[in-house]
C-alpha positions as CSV (number, residue, x, y, z in Angstrom):
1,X,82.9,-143.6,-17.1
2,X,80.6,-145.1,-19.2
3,X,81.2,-145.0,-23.2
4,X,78.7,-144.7,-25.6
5,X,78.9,-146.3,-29.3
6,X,78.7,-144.7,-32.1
7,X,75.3,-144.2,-34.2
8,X,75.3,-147.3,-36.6
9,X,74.5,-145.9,-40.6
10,X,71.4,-148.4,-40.9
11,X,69.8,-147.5,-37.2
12,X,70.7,-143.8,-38.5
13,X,68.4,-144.3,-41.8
14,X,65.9,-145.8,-40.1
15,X,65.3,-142.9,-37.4
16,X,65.3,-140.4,-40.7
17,X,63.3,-142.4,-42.6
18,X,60.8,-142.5,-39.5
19,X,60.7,-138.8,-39.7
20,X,60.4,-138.3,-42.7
21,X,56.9,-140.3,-43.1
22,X,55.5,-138.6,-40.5
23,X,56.5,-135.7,-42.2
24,X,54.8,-136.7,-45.2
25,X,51.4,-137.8,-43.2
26,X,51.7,-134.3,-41.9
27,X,52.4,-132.8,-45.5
28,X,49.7,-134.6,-47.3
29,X,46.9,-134.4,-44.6
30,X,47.7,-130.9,-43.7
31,X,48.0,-131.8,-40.1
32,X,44.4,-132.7,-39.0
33,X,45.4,-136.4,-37.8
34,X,47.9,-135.1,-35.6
35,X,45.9,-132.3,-34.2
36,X,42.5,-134.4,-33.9
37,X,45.2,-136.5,-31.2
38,X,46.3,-133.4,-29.7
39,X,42.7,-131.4,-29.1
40,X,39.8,-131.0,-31.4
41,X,39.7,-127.5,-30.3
42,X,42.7,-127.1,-32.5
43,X,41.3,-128.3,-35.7
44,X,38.1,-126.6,-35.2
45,X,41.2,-123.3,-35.0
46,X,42.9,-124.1,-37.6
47,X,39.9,-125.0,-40.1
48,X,37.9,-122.4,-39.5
49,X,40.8,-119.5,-39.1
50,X,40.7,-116.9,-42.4
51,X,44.1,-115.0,-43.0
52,X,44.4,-111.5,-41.2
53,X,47.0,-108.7,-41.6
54,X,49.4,-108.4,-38.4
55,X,52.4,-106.1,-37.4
56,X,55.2,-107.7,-35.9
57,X,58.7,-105.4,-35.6
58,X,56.8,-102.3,-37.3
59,X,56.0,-104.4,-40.4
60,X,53.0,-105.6,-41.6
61,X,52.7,-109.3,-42.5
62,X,50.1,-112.0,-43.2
63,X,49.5,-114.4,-41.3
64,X,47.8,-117.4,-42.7
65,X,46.8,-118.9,-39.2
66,X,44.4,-116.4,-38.3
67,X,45.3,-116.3,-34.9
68,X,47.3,-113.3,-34.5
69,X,45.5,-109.4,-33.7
70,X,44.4,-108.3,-36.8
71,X,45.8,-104.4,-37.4
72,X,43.5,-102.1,-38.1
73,X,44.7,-98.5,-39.1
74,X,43.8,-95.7,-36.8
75,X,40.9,-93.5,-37.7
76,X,42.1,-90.6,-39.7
77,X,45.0,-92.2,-41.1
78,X,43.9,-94.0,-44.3
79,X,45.2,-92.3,-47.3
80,X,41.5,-92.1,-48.9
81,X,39.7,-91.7,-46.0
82,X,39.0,-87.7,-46.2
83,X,37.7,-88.5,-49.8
84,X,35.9,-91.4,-49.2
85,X,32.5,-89.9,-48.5
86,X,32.7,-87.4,-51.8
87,X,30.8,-88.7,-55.0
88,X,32.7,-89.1,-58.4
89,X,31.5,-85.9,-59.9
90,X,32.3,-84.0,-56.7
91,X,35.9,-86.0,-56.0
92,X,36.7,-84.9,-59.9
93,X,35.7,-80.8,-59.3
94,X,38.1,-80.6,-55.8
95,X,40.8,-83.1,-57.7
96,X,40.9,-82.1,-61.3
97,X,44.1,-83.8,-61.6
98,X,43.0,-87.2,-61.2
């Protein structure tokens, strides 16, 4: 049985430090050099992706990719949706409340 030496402290700060440039290149250029390697398919994605609203676990949340289905509430069940068609004046006479 083979025994295998311990992780030296230099070779140790050299692997981090290795990481942590590239994850600096992949802060400061948002990813695009590692993706243009990967597929140009993916940065056409990700550049041209806008934000949508998602559910995940019955709660909305945003995601910032643009690649998850965008939720869209049923018909009928917007909270302004019965009023929506009414004018100001005629909104004000059924609500005089508001």
């Amino acid at each position: 049985m083979r025994r295998e030496e311990p992780i030296k402290r230099r070779d140790f700060l050299s692997k981090v430090a290795i990481v942590f440039a590239g994850a600096a290149v992949v802060w400061i250029d948002g990813g695009r050099t590692l993706l243009r390697a990967v597929s140009p398919a993916l940065v056409e994605l990700s550049c041209n992706s806008t934000p949508v609203v998602s559910i995940h676990m019955d709660r909305p949340y945003l995601d910032a990719t643009g690649r998850a289905v965008p939720y869209y509430a049923p018909i009928g069940m917007r909270s302004g949706e019965p009023v929506a068609h009414l004018t100001e004046e005629a909104f004000r006479s059924q609500l005089c409340f508001v």
